[in-house]
C-alpha positions as CSV (number, residue, x, y, z in Angstrom):
1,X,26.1,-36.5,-6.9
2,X,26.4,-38.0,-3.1
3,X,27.9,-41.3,-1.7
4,X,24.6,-42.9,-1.0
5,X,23.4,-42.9,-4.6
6,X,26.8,-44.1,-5.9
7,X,26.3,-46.7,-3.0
8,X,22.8,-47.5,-4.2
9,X,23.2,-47.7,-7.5
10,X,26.5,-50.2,-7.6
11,X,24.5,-52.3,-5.1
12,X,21.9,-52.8,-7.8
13,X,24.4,-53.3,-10.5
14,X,25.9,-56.0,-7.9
15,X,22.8,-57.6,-7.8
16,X,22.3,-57.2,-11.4
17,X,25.7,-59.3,-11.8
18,X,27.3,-56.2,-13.7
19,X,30.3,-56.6,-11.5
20,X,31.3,-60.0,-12.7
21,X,30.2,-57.9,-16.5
22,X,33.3,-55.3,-15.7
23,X,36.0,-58.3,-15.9
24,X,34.7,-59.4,-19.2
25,X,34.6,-56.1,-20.5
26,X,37.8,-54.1,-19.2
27,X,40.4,-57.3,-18.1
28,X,42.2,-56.9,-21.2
29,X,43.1,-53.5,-21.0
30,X,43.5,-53.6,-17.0
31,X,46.3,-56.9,-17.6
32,X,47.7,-54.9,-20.0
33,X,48.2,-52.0,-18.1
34,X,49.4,-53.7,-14.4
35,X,51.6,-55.9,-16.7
36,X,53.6,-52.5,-17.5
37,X,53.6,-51.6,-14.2
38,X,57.1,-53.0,-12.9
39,X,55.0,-54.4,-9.8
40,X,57.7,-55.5,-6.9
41,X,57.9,-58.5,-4.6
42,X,56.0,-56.9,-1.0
43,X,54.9,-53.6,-2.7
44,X,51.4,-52.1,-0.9
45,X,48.8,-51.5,-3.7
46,X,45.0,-50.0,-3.4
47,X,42.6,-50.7,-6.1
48,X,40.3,-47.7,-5.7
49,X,36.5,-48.8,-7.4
50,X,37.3,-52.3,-7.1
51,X,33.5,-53.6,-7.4
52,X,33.7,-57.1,-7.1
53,X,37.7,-57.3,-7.0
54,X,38.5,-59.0,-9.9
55,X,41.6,-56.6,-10.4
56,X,42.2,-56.4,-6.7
57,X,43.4,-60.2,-7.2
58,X,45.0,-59.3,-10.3
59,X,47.3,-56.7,-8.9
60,X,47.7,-59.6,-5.5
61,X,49.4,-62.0,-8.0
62,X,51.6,-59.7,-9.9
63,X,54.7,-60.6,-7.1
64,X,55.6,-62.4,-4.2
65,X,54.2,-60.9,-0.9
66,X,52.1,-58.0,-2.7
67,X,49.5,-56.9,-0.4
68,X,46.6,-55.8,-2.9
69,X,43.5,-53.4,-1.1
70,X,40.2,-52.9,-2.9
71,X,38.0,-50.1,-2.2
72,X,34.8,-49.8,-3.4
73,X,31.9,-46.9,-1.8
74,X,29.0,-49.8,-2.5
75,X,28.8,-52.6,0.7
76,X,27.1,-55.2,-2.2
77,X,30.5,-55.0,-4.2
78,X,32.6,-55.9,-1.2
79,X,30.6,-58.2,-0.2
80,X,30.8,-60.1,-3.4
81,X,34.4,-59.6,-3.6
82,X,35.1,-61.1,-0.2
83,X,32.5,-63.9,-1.3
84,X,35.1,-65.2,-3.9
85,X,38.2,-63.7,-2.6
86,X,41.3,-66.6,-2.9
87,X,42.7,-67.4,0.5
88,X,45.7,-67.9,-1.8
89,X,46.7,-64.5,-2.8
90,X,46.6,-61.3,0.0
91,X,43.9,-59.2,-1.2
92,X,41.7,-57.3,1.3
93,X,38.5,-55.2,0.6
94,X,36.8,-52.1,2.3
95,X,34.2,-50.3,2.2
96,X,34.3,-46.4,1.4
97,X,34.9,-43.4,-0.7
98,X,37.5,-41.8,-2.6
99,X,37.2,-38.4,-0.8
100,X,38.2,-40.1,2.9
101,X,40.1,-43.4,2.7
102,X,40.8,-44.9,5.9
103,X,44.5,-45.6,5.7
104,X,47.6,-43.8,7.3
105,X,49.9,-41.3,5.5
106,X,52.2,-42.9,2.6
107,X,50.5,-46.7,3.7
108,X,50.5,-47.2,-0.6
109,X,53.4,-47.7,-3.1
110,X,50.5,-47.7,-6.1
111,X,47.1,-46.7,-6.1
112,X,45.4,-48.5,-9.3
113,X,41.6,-47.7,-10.3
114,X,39.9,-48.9,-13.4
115,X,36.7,-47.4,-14.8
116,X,36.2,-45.1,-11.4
117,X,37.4,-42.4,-10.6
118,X,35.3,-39.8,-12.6
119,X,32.5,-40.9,-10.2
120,X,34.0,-39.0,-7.6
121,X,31.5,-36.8,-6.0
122,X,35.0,-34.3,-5.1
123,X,37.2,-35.2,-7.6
124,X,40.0,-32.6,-5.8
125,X,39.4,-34.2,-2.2
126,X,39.9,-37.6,-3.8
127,X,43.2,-36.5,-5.8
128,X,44.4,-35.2,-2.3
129,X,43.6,-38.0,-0.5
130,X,45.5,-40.6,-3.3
131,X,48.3,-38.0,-3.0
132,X,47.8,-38.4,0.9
133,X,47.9,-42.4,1.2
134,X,50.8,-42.4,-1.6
135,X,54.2,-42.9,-0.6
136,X,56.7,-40.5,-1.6
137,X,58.0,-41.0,-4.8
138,X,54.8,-43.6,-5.0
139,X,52.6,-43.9,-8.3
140,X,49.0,-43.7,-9.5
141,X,47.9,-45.7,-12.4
142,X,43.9,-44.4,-13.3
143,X,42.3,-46.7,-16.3
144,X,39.1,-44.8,-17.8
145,X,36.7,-44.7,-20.5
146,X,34.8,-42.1,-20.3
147,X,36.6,-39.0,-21.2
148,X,35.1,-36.7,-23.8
149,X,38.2,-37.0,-26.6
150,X,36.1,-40.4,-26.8
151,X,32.5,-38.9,-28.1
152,X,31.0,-42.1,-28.6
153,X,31.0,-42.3,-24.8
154,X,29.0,-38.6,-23.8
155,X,25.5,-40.2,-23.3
156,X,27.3,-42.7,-20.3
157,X,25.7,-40.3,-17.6
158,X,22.6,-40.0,-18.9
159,X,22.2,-43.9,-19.6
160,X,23.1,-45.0,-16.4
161,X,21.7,-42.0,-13.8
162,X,24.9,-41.5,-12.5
163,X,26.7,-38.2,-12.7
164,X,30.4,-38.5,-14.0
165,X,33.0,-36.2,-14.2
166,X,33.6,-35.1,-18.5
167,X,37.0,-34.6,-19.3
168,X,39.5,-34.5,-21.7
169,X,42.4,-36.1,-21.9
170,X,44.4,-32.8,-21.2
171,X,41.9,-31.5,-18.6
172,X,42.6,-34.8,-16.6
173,X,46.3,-34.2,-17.3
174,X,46.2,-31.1,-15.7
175,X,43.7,-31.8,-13.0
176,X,46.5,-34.6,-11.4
177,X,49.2,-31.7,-12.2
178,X,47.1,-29.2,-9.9
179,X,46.7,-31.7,-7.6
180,X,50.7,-31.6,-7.0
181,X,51.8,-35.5,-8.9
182,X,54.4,-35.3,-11.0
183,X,55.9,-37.0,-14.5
184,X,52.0,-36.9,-15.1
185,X,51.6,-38.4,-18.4
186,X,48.8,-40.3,-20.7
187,X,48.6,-43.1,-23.0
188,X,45.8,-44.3,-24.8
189,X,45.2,-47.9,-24.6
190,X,43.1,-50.1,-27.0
191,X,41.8,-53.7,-26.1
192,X,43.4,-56.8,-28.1
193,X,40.7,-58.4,-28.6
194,X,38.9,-55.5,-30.9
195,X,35.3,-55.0,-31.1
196,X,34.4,-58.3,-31.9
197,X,32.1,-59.9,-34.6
198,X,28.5,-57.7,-35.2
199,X,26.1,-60.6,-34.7
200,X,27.6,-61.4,-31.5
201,X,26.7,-58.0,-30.2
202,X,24.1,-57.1,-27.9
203,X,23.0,-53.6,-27.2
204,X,22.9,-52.1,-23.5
205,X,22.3,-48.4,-22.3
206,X,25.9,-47.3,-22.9
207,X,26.2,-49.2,-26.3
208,X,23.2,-48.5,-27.6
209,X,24.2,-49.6,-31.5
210,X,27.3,-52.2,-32.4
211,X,28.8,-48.6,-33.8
212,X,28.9,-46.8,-30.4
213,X,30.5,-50.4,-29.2
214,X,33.2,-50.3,-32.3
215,X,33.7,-46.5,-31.7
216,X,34.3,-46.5,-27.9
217,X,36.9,-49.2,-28.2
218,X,38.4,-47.7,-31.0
219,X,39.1,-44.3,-29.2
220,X,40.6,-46.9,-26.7
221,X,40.9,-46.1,-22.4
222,X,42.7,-43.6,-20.9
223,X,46.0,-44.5,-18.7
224,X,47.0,-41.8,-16.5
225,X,50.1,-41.8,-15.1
226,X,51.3,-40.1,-12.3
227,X,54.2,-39.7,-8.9
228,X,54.0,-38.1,-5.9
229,X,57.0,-36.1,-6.0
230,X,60.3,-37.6,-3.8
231,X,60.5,-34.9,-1.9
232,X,56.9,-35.0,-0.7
233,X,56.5,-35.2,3.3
């Protein structure tokens, strides 16, 4: 896995319109989730994987004064998301990758990705470098739906021609513990909506069948939680 073929292949789903696709398909779950998080009037939050920004903006209204950062390693996706960005809300975007983010020590209170980060090409350096722009005591919020406790999801990597790091719900649980967070826990959580009506259903490469599509969303995403200890420098 390299940058440039994560950066090639978002490009083309840009230009496929599979960014504005995301929204549709994980908003639920991502309002659900920043709803819970206790955002605070002026808080600095990066949305690592933020494709076209739709949760960038999301996480910029959630308070007065929040300062919301997108990051995304494909220059299509940001360019799309500065195309409809709101001169309402603040909400920035950048291009670049997990593994070296361009932003001082302890810049973030939050670091939220949705449906990302096991596309890291070094999942460690990216885990140190969210640990790195954190500020102490700071948290990470990571939506995903690909994890293997959720079988229904295995042939994602295959489909799409993109590697993806497979792990379990406790692998990933222990991966953020290695990594040094803390109060690292996970919750599984299932879209409201449900799976929807069969005939409305239209197969793609990751949903090949309507009973891939009813057992991914069953098995629901995966919310990891997790601080950067108080005490860290």
């Amino acid at each position: 896995m390299t940058h440039e073929l994560l950066a090639k292949t978002f490009d083309q789903w840009s230009a496929d319109g599979r960014a504005s696709a995301m929204e549709l398909e994980h908003g639920d779950v991502a309002r659900q989730v920043i709803a819970k998080l206790g955002i605070r009037a002026g808080e600095q939050i990066l949305d690592l994987g933020c494709g076209n920004g739709w949760a960038t903006r999301i996480l910029a209204k959630m308070a007065a004064g929040v300062q919301a950062t997108g990051v995304d390693v494909a220059p299509a996706m940001v360019a799309e998301a500065e195309k409809i960005h709101s001169l309402t809300i603040r909400a920035r975007y950048h291009v670049g990758s997990f593994e070296q983010l361009d932003f001082p020590d302890a810049r973030f209170h939050r670091v939220f990705s949705m449906e990302a980060l096991y596309y890291a090409v070094d999942l460690e350096r990216a885990l140190s470098e969210i640990a790195r722009v954190l500020r102490p005591g700071g948290s990470c919020e990571i939506v995903i739906d690909f994890y293997t406790d959720s079988v229904a999801t295995s042939c994602w990597a295959k489909a799409t021609g993109v590697p993806m790091h497979a792990l379990s719900e406790a692998q990933w649980k222990a991966r953020f513990e290695r990594s040094g967070f803390v109060d690292v826990a996970t919750t599984r959580v299932v879209d409201s909506r449900g799976p929807g009506e069969a005939s409305r259903f239209t197969p793609s490469h990751c949903y090949p069948d309507f009973s891939t599509w009813v057992a991914v969303r069953s098995a629901g995403s995966l919310w990891i939680h997790a601080s950067k200890p108080k005490n860290a420098s």
